[in-house]
C-alpha positions as CSV (number, residue, x, y, z in Angstrom):
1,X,0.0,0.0,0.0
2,X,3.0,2.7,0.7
3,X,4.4,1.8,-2.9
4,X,2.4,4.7,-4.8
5,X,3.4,7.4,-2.4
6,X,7.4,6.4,-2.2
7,X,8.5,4.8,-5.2
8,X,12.2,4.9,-4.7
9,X,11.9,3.1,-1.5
10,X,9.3,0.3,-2.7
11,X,11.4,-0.1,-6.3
12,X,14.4,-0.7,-4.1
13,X,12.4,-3.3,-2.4
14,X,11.2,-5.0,-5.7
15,X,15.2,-4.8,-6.9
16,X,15.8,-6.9,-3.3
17,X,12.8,-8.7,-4.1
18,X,14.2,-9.4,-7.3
19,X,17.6,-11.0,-6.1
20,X,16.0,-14.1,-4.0
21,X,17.5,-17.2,-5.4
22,X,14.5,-19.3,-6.2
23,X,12.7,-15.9,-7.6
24,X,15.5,-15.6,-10.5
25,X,14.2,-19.2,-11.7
26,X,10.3,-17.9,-12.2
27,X,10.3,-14.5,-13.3
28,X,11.3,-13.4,-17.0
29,X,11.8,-9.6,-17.4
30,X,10.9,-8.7,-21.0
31,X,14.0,-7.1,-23.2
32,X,14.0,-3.2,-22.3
33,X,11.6,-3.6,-19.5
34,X,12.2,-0.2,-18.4
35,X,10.8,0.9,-14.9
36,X,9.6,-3.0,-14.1
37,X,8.8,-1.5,-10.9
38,X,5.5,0.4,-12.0
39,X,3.7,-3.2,-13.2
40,X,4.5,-4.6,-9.7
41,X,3.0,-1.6,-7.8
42,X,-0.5,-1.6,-10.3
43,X,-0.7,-5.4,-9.6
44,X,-0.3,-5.2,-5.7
45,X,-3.0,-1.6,-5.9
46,X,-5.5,-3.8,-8.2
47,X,-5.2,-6.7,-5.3
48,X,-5.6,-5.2,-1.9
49,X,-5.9,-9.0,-0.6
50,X,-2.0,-8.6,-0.8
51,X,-1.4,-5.9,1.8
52,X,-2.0,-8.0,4.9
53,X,1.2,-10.5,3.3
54,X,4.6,-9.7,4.8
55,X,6.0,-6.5,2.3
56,X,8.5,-9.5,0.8
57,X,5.9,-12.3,0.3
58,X,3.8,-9.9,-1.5
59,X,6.5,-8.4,-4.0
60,X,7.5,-11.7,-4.5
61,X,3.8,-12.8,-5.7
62,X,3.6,-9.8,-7.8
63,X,6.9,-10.4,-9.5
64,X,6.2,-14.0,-10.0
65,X,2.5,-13.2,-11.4
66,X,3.4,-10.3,-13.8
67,X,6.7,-11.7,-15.0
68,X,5.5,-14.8,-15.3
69,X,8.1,-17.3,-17.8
């Protein structure tokens, strides 16, 4: 939920997200991605079911579902 209002901080935590060993294995970041922070944040805003999830454990969900291999 704090992701809209202080994007530095939450794409530094997607970038951390982002490093986990297993995570490297699921996720496929499309050629010139660009900010592939901004996806992350709409998915978590359009599922508020996510902000009760540890910040990690919900970054990680988001990474996995919308760069899906």
């Amino acid at each position: 939920m704090a992701c809209p209002g202080d994007k530095p901080s939450c794409s530094s935590a997607v970038g951390s997200a982002m490093l986990q060993g297993p995570l490297n294995d699921s996720i496929c970041l499309p050629d010139g991605a660009g900010d592939y922070t901004l996806p992350v944040i709409a998915w978590l805003t359009a599922h508020p079911e996510t902000a009760a999830m540890k910040t990690n454990e919900g970054l990680i969900l988001a990474l996995k579902t919308v760069y899906r291999c």
